[in-house]
C-alpha positions as a printed Julia matrix, in Angstrom:
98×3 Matrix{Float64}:
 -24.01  -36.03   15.28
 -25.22  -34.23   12.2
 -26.96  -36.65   10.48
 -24.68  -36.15    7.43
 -23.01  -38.58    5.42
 -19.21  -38.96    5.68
 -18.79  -38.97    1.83
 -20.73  -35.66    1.94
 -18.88  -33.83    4.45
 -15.4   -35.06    2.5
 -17.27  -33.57   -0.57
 -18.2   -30.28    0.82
 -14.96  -30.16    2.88
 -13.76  -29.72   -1.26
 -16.49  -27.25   -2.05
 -16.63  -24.65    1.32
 -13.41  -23.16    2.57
 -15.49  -22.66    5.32
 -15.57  -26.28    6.27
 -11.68  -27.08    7.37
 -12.11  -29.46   10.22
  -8.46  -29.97   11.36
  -6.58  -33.65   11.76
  -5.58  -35.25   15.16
  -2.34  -37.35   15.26
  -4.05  -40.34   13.93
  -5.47  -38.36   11.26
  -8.89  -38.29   11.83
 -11.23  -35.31   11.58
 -11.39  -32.91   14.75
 -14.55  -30.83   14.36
 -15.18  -27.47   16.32
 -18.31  -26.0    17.41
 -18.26  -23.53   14.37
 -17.71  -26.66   12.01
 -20.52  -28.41   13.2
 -22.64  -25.17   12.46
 -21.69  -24.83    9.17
 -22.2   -28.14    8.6
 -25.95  -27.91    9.91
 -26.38  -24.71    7.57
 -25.43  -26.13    4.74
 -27.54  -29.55    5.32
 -30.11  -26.91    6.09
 -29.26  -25.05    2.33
 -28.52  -27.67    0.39
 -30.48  -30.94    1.59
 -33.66  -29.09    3.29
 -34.19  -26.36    0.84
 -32.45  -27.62   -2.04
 -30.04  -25.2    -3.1
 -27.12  -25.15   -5.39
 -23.29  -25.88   -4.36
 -22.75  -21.75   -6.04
 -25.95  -20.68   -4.0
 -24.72  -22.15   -0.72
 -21.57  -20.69   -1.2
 -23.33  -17.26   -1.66
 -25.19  -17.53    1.36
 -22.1   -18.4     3.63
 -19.83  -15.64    2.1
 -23.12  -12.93    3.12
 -23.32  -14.44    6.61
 -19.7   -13.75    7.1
 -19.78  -10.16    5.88
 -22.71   -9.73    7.8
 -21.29  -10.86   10.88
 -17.96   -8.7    10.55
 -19.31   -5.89    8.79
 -22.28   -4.29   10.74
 -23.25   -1.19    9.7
 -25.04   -0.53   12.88
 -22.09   -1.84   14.61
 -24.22   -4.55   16.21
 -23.96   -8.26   15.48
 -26.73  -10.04   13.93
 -27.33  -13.66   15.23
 -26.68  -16.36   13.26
 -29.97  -17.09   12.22
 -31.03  -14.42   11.65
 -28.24  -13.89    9.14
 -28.92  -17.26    7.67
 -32.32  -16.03    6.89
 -31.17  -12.7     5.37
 -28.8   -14.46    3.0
 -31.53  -17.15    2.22
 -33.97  -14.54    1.2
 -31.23  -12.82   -0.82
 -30.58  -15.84   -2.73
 -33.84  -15.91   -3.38
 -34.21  -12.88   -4.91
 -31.6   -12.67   -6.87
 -32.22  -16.86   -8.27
 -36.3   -15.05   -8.75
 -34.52  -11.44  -10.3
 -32.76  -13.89  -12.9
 -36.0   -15.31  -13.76
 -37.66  -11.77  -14.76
């Protein structure tokens, strides 16, 4: 469905306490909708655009506080918080540089 390796998603399933699919009776993986998204993101972060394991992480943790903690008490979108904490990753990984 993703397009992601099982191997991977056991190995980010290690990394991302976001990722916690939960285990049917057989024990198999159940994945929900907001699984499968942050399993796109982080083939997105990681695969696409090459980022770090620590720089993924990053990212994720922003989106979160950006989705709960508004200041203009209005929810961003999704991707529009993935961008935001993709550009702050990037400025901070080109602030380290200076």
């Amino acid at each position: 469905m993703t397009g992601v390796e099982p191997h991977v998603l056991r190995y980010w399933e290690s990394l991302f306490r976001e990722l916690s699919p939960a285990k049917n009776r057989a024990g198999k993986r159940v994945y929900k909708d907001s699984d499968i998204q942050v399993i796109l993101t982080l083939k997105d972060l990681i695969q696409k655009n090459k980022y770090s394991s620590a720089g993924a992480r990053k990212v994720l943790r922003d989106q979160k506080k950006t989705e709960t903690e508004s200041k203009s008490g209005t929810v961003l979108s999704h991707e529009v918080t993935r961008d935001l904490g993709r550009i702050r990753v990037f400025l901070d990984d080109l602030l380290s540089k200076i």
